[in-house]
N, C-alpha and C positions, 0 to 999 in steps of 0.2 A: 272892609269889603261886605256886600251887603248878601244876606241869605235869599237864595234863590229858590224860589216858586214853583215847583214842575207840575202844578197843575193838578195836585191830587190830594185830599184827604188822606194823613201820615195812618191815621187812625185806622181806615178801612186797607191798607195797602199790606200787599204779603212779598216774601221776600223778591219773587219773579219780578214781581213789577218795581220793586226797587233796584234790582239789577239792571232791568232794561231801563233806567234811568225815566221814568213815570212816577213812580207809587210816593216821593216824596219831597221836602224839603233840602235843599245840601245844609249844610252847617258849613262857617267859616273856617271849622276846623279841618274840614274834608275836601274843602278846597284845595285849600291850603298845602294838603296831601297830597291832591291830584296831582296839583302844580308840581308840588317838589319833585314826587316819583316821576313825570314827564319831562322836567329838568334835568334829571337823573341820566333820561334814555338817551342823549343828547351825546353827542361825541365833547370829550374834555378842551378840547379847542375851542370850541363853538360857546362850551359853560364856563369859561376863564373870562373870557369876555364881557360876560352878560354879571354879572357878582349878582346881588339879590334885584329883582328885577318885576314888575306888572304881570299877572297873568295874561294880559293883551300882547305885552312884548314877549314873553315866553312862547305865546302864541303861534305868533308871526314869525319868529326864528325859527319854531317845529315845521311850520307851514316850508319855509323855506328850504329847509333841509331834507325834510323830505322830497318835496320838489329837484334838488341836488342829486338823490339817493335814485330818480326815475330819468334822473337823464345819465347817472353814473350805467344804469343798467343798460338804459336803450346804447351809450355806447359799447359799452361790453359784449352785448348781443351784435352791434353791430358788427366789430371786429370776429365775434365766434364765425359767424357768417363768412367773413372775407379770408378766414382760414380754412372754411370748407372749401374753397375754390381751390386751394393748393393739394389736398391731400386726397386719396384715392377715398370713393364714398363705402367702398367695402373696408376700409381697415379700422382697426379696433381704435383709432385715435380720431374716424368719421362718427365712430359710436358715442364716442364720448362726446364729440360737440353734440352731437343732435342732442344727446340728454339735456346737456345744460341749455340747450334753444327755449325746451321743452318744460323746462321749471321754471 
């Protein structure tokens, strides 16, 4: 995998701007890292699958899932909604759904 370019002199760069991902060079080894720890975050279903696998493909499957993880919510939310219609909006269990609307 080839070392990546971010555009900056290693030399003049302080730690800020290596965090915001500007101030330097990656190393293949840090890739490497990335990849694995975002492999990592991956539900064990989804990483059984894939065994050692492209950053590109890791990629796309994150992409994917997350994707999954925003329609898993919108229907969640949808249902918390279709539960507020049944229950009285003053009781302590209207309270509670609105929270979770709300986060």
């Amino acid at each position: 995998m080839p070392t990546l370019n971010l555009g900056h002199d290693h030399r003049r760069g302080n730690r800020a701007e290596e965090m915001s991902g500007r101030g330097r060079r990656i190393t293949d080894e840090e890739i490497n890292e990335l990849v694995s720890r975002l492999q990592s975050l991956l539900p064990e279903s989804r990483r059984r699958n894939m065994g050692r696998v492209s950053a590109s493909k890791l990629l796309k499957e994150t992409c994917s899932y997350i994707k999954s993880l925003h329609r898993e919510v919108d229907d969640l939310s949808d249902r918390l909604s279709g539960l507020m219609v049944t229950v009285d909006s003053n009781s302590p269990q209207a309270e509670i759904i609105r929270s979770l609307l709300r986060s």
